[in-house]
C-alpha positions as CSV (number, residue, x, y, z in Angstrom):
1,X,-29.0,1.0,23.7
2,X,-27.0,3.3,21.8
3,X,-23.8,2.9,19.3
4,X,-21.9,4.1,21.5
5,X,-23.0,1.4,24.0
6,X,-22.5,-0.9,21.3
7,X,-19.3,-0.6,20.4
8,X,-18.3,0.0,24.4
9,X,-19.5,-3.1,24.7
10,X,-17.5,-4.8,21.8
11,X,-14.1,-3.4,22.6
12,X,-14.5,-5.2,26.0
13,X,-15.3,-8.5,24.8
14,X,-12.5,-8.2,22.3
15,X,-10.5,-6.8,24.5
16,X,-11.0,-9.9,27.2
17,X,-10.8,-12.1,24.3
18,X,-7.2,-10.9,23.9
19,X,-6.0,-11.1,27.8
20,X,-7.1,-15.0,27.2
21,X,-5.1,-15.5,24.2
22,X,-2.2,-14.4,26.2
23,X,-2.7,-16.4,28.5
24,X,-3.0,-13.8,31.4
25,X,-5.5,-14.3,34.5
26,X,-9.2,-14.0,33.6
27,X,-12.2,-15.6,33.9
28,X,-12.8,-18.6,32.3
29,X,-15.4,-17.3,29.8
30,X,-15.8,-14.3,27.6
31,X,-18.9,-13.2,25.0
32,X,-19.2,-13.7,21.3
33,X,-19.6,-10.0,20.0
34,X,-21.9,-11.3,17.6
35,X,-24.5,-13.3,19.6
36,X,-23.7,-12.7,22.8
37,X,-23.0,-15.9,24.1
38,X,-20.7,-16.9,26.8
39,X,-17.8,-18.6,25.3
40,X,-14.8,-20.7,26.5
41,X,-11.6,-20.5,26.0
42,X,-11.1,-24.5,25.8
43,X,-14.3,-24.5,23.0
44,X,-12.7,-21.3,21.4
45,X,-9.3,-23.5,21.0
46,X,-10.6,-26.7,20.3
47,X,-13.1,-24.8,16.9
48,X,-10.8,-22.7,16.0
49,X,-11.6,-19.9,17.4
50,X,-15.0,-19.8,16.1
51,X,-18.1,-19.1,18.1
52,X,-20.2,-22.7,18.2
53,X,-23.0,-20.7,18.8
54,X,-23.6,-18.5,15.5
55,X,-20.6,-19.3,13.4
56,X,-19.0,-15.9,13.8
57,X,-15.3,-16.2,13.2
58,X,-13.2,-14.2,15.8
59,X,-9.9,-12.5,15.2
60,X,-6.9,-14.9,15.5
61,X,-3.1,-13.6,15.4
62,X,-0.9,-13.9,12.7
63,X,0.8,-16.6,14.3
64,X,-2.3,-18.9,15.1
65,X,-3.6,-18.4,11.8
66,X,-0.1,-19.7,10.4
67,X,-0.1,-22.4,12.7
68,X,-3.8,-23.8,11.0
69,X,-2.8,-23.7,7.3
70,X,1.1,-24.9,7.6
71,X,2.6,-28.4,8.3
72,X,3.9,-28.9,11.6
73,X,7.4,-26.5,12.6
74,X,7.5,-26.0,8.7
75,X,7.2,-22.0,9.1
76,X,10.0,-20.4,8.6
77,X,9.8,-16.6,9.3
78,X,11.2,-13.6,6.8
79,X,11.9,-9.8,7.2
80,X,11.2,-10.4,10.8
81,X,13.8,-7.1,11.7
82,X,12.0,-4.6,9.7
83,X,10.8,-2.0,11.9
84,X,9.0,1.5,11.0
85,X,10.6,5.2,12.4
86,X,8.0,8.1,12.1
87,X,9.0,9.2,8.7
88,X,6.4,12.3,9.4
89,X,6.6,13.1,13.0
90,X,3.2,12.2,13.9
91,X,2.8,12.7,17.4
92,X,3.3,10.2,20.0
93,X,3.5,7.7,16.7
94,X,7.0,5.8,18.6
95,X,5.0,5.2,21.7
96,X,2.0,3.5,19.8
97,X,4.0,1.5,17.9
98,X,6.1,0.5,20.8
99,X,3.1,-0.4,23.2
100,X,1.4,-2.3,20.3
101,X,4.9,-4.3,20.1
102,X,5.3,-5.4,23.2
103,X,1.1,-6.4,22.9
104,X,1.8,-8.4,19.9
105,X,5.2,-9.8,20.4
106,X,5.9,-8.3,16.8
107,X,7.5,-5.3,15.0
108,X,4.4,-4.6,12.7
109,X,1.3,-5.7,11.4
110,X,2.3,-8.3,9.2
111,X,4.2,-11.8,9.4
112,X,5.9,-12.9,6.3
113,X,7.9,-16.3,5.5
114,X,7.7,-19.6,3.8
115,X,5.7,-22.6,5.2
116,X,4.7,-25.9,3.7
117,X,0.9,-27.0,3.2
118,X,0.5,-30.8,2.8
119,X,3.9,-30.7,1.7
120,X,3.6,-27.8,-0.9
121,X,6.1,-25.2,-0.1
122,X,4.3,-21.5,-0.1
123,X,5.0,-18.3,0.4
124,X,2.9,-16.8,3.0
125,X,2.2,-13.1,4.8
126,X,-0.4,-12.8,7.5
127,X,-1.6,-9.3,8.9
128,X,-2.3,-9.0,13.1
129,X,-5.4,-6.9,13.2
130,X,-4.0,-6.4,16.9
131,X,-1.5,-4.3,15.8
132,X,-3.1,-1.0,14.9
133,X,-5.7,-2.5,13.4
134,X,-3.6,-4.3,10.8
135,X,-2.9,-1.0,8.8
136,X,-0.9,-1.0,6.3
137,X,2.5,1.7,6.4
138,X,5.7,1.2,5.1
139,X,6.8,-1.5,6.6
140,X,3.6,-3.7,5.9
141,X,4.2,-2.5,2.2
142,X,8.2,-3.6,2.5
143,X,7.6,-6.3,3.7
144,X,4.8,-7.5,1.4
145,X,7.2,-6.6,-1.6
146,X,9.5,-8.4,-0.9
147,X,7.6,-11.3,-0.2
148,X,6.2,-11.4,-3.8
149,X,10.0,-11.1,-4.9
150,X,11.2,-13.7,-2.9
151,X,8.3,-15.9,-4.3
152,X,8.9,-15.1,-7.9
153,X,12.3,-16.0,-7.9
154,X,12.0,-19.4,-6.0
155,X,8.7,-20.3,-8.0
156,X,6.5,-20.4,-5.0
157,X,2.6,-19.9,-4.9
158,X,2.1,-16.4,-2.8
159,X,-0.9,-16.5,-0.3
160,X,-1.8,-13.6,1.4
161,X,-4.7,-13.1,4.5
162,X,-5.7,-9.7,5.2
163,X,-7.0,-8.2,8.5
164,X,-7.2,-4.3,8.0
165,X,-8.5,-0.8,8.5
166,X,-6.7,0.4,5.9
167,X,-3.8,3.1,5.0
168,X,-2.0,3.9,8.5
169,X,-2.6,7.5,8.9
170,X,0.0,8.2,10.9
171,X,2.7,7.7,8.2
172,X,0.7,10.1,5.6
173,X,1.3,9.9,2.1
174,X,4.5,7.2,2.9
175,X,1.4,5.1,3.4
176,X,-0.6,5.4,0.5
177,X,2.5,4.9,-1.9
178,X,2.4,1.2,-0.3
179,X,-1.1,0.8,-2.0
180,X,1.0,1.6,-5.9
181,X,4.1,-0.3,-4.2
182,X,2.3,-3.7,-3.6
183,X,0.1,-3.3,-6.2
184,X,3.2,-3.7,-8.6
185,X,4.9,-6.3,-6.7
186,X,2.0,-8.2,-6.9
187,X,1.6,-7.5,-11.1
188,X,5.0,-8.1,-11.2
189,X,4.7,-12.1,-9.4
190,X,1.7,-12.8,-11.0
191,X,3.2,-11.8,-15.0
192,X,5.6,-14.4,-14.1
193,X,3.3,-16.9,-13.8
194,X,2.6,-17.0,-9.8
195,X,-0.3,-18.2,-8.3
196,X,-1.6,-15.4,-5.5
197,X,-4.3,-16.1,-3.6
198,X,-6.0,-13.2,-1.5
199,X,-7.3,-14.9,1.8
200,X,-9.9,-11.6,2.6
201,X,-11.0,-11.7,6.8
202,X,-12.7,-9.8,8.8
203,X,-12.5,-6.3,8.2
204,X,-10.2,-6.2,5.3
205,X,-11.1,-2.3,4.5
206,X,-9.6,0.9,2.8
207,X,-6.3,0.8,1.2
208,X,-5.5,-2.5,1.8
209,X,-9.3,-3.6,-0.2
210,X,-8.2,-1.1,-2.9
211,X,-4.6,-2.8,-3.5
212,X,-3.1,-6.0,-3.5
213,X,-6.0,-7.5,-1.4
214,X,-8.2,-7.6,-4.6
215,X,-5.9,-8.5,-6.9
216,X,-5.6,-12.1,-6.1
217,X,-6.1,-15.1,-8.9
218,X,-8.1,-16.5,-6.4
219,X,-10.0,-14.2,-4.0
220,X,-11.4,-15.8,-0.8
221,X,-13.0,-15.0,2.1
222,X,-14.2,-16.0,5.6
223,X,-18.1,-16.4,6.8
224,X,-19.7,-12.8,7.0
225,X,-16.0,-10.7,6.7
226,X,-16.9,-6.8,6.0
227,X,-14.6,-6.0,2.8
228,X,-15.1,-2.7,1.8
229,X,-13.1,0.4,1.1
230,X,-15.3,2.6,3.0
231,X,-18.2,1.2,5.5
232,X,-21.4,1.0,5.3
233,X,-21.9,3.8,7.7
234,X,-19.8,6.4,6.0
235,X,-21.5,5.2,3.1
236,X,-25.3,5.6,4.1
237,X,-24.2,9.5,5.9
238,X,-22.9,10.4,2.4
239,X,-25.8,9.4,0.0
240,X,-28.4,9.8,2.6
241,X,-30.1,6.3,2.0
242,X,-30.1,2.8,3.6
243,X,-28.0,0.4,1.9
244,X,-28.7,-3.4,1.4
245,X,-29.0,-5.7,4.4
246,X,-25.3,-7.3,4.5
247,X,-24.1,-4.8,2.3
248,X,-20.0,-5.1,1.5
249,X,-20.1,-8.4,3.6
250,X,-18.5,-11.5,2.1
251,X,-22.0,-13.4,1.0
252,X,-23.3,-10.3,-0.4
253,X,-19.9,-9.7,-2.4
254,X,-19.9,-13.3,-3.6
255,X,-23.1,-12.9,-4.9
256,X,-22.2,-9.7,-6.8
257,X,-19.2,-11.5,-8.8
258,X,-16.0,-9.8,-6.2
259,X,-15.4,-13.0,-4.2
260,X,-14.5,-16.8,-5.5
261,X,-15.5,-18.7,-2.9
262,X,-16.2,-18.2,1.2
263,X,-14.4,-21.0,3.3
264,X,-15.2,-21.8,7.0
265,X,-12.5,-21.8,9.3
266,X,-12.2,-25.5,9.8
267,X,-11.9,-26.0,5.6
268,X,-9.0,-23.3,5.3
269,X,-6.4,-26.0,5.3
270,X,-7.8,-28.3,3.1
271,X,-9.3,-25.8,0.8
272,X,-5.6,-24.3,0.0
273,X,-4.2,-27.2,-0.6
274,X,-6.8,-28.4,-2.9
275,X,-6.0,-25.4,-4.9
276,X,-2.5,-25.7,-4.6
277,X,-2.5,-28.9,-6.0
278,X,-4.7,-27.9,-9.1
279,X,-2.2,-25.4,-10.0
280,X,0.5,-27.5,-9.8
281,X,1.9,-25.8,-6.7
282,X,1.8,-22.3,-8.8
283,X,5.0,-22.5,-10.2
284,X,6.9,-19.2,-11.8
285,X,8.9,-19.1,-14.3
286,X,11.6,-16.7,-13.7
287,X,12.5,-13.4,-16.0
């Protein structure tokens, strides 16, 4: 079998996996793109979209994952109307972002708002790998901003879950200057005396990995995420040798000092508001 079979092969489980979350006609099992085996949509649902076979944690959208940290209907959604143009004139950039709209139900990669957790009322942004991969351009860097803002001034805790290839090409150098943008919004919060904590999934790459995404107070990530700024493979073609086995993969960067702590799926609740409540709720005192 060949990569290219590979990764054929992946896109069409992930791709399947998607149709079911929408809730469109399929069949009633797909295939973990880890192990291979068949998986229901029921079993998916009921373990949180976790494979009970090997553990591997599959993509969720922004809105599930909201749905497992925050109390019941407490979510309350912010910057929702932000929408990019093409600031560059990439071609066909307006058609991909429209067609990835209408497949996500949103206007860009990230959700932002304000939720409570066991009561605790956090400020929260979520990126949908779904939606161009979760890359970051300026609307992902907007509305992160002004997130931290809005969190600094009402003394929230900040909590942040990446999902991303990186820098969104197709917005150029607008898209790199949200790498410096969030990176200061972020410095800014946290010398206030915020709590952030970066919540690092599977991928969380590129120039989201070298911004805000590793400059959390608390860093955590899920089972077996690859956080990297550039893969393994780009990597291993550049200084012609083979890199560690699980090289730039969560247990291999907790071992290394770069990660706090990995938490399963079914402990993310709990385990934020555990911290939460050790830091007092990470109140801020305001300039």
């Amino acid at each position: 079998m060949t990569i290219d079979d590979i990764f054929s092969r992946r896109r069409k489980n992930w791709n399947s996996l998607i149709k079911m979350r929408k809730n469109t006609p399929v069949p009633k099992d797909s295939v973990c793109p880890k192990c291979q085996e068949s998986l229901s949509l029921d079993a998916l649902k009921a373990n949180n979209w976790v494979c009970q076979s090997c553990g591997w944690h599959l993509a969720v959208t922004a809105m599930d994952r909201i749905e497992m940290i925050s109390d019941e209907k407490s979510f309350k959604e912010m910057y929702a109307d932000i929408r990019s143009n093409n600031p560059i004139d990439f071609p066909d950039y307006e058609k991909k972002l429209e067609i990835n709209r209408r497949k996500t139900g949103q206007l860009d990669a990230v959700v932002t708002g304000v939720c409570k957790i066991d009561g605790m009322r956090t400020a929260v942004a979520v990126l949908d790998a779904r939606f161009l991969m979760g890359s970051m351009g300026t609307v992902v860097g907007e509305k992160i901003a002004r997130l931290a803002e809005h969190a600094a001034k009402r003394k929230l805790p900040l909590i942040i879950f990446s999902a991303s290839g990186g820098a969104r090409m197709q917005e150029g150098l607008f898209s790199l200057m949200q790498m410096a943008k969030t990176a200061a919004a972020i410095e800014r919060y946290k010398s206030a005396g915020g709590l952030f904590i970066s919540y690092l999934t599977n991928p969380t790459t590129g120039g989201v990995s070298a911004s805000y995404a590793s400059l959390g107070d608390i860093i955590i990530a899920e089972p077996d995420a690859l956080i990297c700024f550039a893969g393994p493979r780009v990597i291993e073609q550049t200084i012609g040798q083979k890199l560690p086995e699980g090289f730039q993969h969560a247990e291999f960067l907790l071992e290394h000092g770069m990660l706090d702590m990995i938490v399963h799926r079914k402990d993310m609740k709990k385990t934020l508001s555990t911290i939460l409540k050790l830091h007092g709720q990470g109140g801020v005192k305001v300039e």
